[in-house]
N, C-alpha and C positions, 0 to 999 in steps of 0.2 A: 564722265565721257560726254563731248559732246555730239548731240545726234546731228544728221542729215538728212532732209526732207528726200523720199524716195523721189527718184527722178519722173515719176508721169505724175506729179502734184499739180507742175504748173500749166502738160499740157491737158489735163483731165477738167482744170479749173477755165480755163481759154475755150476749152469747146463747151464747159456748160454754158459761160454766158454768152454762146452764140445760139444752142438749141437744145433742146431735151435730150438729156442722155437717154439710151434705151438698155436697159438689162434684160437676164434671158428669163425662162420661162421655167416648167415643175422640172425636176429630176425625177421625182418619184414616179410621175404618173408616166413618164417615158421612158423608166426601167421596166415599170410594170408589164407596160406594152409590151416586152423584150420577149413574155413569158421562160424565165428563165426556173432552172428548179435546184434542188441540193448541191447536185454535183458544177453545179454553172455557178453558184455560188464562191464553193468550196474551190474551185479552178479544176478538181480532179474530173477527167475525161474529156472537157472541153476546158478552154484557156491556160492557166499559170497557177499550179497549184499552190496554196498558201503557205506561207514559209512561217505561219507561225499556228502551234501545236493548239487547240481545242475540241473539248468533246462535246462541246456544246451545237446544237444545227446551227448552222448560219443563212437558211433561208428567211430573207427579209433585211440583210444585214446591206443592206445595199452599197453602205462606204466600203466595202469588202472588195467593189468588184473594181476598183481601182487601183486594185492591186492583182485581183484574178481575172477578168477583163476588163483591159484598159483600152482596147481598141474601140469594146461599144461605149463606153461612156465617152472616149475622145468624139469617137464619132454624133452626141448625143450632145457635145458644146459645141462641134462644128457646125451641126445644122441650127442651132442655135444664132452663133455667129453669122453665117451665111443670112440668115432670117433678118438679119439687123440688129442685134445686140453690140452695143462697145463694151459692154460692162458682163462677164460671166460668172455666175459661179462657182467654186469647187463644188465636188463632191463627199463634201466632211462635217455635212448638218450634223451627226452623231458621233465626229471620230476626236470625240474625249472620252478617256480612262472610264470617268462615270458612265456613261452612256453605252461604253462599248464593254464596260462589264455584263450586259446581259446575255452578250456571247462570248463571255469567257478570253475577250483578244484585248485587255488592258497592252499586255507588253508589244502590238501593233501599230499603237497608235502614232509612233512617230514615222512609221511607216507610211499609215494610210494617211497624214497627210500631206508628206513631202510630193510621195510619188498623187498623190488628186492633183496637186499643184504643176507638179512637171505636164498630168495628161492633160490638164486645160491649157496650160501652156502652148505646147503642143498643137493641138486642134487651134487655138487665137492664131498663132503664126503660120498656120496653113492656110486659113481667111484669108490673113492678113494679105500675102504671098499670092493671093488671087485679085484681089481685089486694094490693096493698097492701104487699106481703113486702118488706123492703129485701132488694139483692142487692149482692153484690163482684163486681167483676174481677178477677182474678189474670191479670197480665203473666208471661205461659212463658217461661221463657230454659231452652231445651235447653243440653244435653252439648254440641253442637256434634260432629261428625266424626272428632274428632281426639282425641289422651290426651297428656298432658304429663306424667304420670308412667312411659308404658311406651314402649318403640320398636316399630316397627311393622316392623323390620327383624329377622327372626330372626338373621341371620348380624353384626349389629351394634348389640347390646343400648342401646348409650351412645348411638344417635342417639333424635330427639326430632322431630316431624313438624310441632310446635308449641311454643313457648314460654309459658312464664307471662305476660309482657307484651304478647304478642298474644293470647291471653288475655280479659286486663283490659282490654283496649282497645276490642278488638273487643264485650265485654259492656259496657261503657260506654257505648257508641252506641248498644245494642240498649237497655239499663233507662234512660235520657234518656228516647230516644224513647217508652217507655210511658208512663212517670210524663208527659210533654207530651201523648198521648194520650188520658193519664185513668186509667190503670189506679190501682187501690185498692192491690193488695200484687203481691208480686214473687216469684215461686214459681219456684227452682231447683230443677229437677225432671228426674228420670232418672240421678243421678250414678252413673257409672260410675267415675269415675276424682276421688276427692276434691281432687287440686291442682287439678281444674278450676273444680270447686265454688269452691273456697277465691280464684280466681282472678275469680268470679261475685261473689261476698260481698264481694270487696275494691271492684271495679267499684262496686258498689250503693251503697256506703257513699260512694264518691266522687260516682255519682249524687245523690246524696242532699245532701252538701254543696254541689256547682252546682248545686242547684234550690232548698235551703232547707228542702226537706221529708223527712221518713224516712217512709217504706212498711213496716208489716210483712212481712217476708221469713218463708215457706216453705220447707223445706228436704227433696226426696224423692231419696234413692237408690236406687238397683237391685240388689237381689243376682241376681247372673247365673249361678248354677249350684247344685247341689247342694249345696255346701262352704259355703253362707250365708257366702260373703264375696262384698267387690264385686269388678268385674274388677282394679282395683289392690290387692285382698287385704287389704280389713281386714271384718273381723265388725263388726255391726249396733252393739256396744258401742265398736269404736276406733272408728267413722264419726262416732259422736255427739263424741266427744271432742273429735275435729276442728274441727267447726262449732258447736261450744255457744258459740263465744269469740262469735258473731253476735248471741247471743243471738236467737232466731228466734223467730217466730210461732208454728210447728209444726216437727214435725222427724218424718218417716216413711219410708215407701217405697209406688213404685210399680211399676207394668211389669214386665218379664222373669217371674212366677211368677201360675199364680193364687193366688184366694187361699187355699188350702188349703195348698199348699208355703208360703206367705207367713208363714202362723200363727205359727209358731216364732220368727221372725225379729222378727216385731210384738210376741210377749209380751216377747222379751230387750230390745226397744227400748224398748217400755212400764215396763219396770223401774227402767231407768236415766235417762228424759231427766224435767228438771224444767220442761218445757217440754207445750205440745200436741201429739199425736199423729196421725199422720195417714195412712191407707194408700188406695191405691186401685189393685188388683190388676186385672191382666187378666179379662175373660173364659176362665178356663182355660186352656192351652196348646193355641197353633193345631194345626191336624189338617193331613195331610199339604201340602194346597192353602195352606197358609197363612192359613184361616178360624178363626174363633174358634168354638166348637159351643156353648157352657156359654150355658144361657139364665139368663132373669134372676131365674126361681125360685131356680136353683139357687146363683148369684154369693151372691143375696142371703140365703140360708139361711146359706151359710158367714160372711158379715158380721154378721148377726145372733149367729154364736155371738163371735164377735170382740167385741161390746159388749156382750152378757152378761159377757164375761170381764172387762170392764171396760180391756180394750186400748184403746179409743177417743175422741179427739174429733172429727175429722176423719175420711169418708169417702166416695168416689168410685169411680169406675171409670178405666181405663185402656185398652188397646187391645180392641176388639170390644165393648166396652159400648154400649148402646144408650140412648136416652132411658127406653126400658119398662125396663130394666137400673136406670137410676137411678131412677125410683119405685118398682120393688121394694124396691131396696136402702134408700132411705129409710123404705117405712112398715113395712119388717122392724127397725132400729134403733131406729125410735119409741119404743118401749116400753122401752128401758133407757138407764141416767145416762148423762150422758160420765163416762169415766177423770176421777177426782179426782187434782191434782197434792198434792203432799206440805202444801205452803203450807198449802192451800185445809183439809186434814185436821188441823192442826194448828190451825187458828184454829177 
């Protein structure tokens, strides 16, 4: 079969090389803010109770509430949007099989990502319908749980918690379901562990062939310590290596650093990838409570020098960002190009 490029490819490609795209900011830390508890979860008492059966709690399960409140989370990519985002989103960092076995809603998952897709949807086209801006969805496929490149076993290096094929399979259900839900592109994000990624890519591409259509694919990993490598140990330079065969949309990092430790990692990736670039750093690192402190002056002062440097087309926020986080951060980059790729400087 063959495929056809989704139709906002070419105009997603025409506004980066005009300016810095801008994506949105945490989910997590603005559900949290929601203070929500069991039954706000579970939809029973307040919103849409769950139509599917567990004895498991589901407080914490956050891709849950996109399907038992779908009002606050529309409303939580609206003020996003509103804030200046083109780029959103879903609400589906956990909503694969693996991930959502810890509360027992395996058989959900096509569920909770169609309908996260329809509520972002939803919330972009109300922006949109105010203000004229076109906006994207980007379908999350998190890490998932588990690593297929390390054991989780110290006393038994060669076991594996998970395999490649479950993997793939399990990402297959999750990118179907968004692409059926509507999502615009497909943003593998968080990679810790790049055989998982590579096992997301393989997924997507299959998606892509059952549907007929290809999605621009996103591509953010995580460096998770000091050492600017990811937890399965490769620097910013092997990650790209890895995943350029995708050919991506973008190719960056986000979470685990803010974006001051992040710098270093963004220039050596802005070096090498011939592709778009993308970062969207924490809030700072949390302070002992687990809070994020780093306001949005300050996120976005350090973003701002990131696209002086010309590190940039692509940027957002990651865990403790706020909506006021994402309009700093946008009308601090305003003022300088996106990162020119090599192509673009040659013609």
């Amino acid at each position: 079969m063959s495929l056809h490029d989704h139709h906002c490819v070419n105009a997603l490609s025409a506004t980066a090389r005009e300016r810095i795209l801008i994506m949105d900011g945490a989910m997590g830390t603005m559900i949290q803010g929601l203070g929500l508890g069991e039954d706000d979860y579970t939809g029973h008492g307040t919103g849409m109770p769950c139509a599917h059966a567990t004895d498991l709690p589901q407080k914490g399960n956050n891709d849950l509430l996109s399907l038992t409140q779908p009002q606050a989370i529309e409303q939580i990519h609206y003020d996003f949007a509103i804030a200046g985002a083109d780029i959103v989103e879903t609400n589906t960092f956990s909503s694969t099989a693996i991930a959502q076995a810890d509360y027992g809603l395996e058989a959900a998952v096509h569920d909770l990502n169609v309908e996260a897709a329809r509520v972002a949807r939803r919330a972009l086209d109300r922006a949109t319908a105010l203000d004229g801006k076109p906006r994207y969805v980007a379908g999350a496929v998190g890490p998932t749980n588990r690593t297929a490149s390390l054991s989780p076993d110290v006393s038994n290096p060669g076991y594996r918690a998970v395999t490649f094929d479950d993997l793939r399979l399990a990402y297959r259900d999750q990118i179907r379901a968004l692409i059926m839900g509507g999502a615009d592109l497909i943003l593998i994000e968080t990679i810790f562990d790049t055989l998982n990624a590579k096992a997301a890519i393989f997924a997507a591409i299959e998606a892509f062939q059952a549907q007929g259509i290809r999605l621009p694919i996103m591509i953010s990993g995580t460096i998770t310590d000091a050492s600017g490598r990811t937890l399965s140990g490769q620097t910013p330079t092997a990650f790209w290596h890895s995943v350029a065969h995708a050919r991506p949309f973008s190719v960056g990092l986000n979470c685990a650093l803010g974006a001051g430790a992040m710098r270093p990692h963004m220039a050596e990736l802005a070096g090498v990838v011939d592709t778009l670039t993308c970062a969207y750093p924490n809030a700072g690192l949390p302070n002992a409570f687990g809070q994020y402190d780093e306001g949005p002056e300050e996120t976005a002062a350090q973003l701002a020098g990131f696209a002086q440097e010309g590190l940039l087309n692509v940027v957002g926020g990651c865990c403790g960002t706020t909506p006021e986080h994402i309009r700093a951060i946008a009308e601090a980059v305003a003022p300088f190009a996106p990162r020119q790729l090599e192509k673009e400087q040659a013609a």
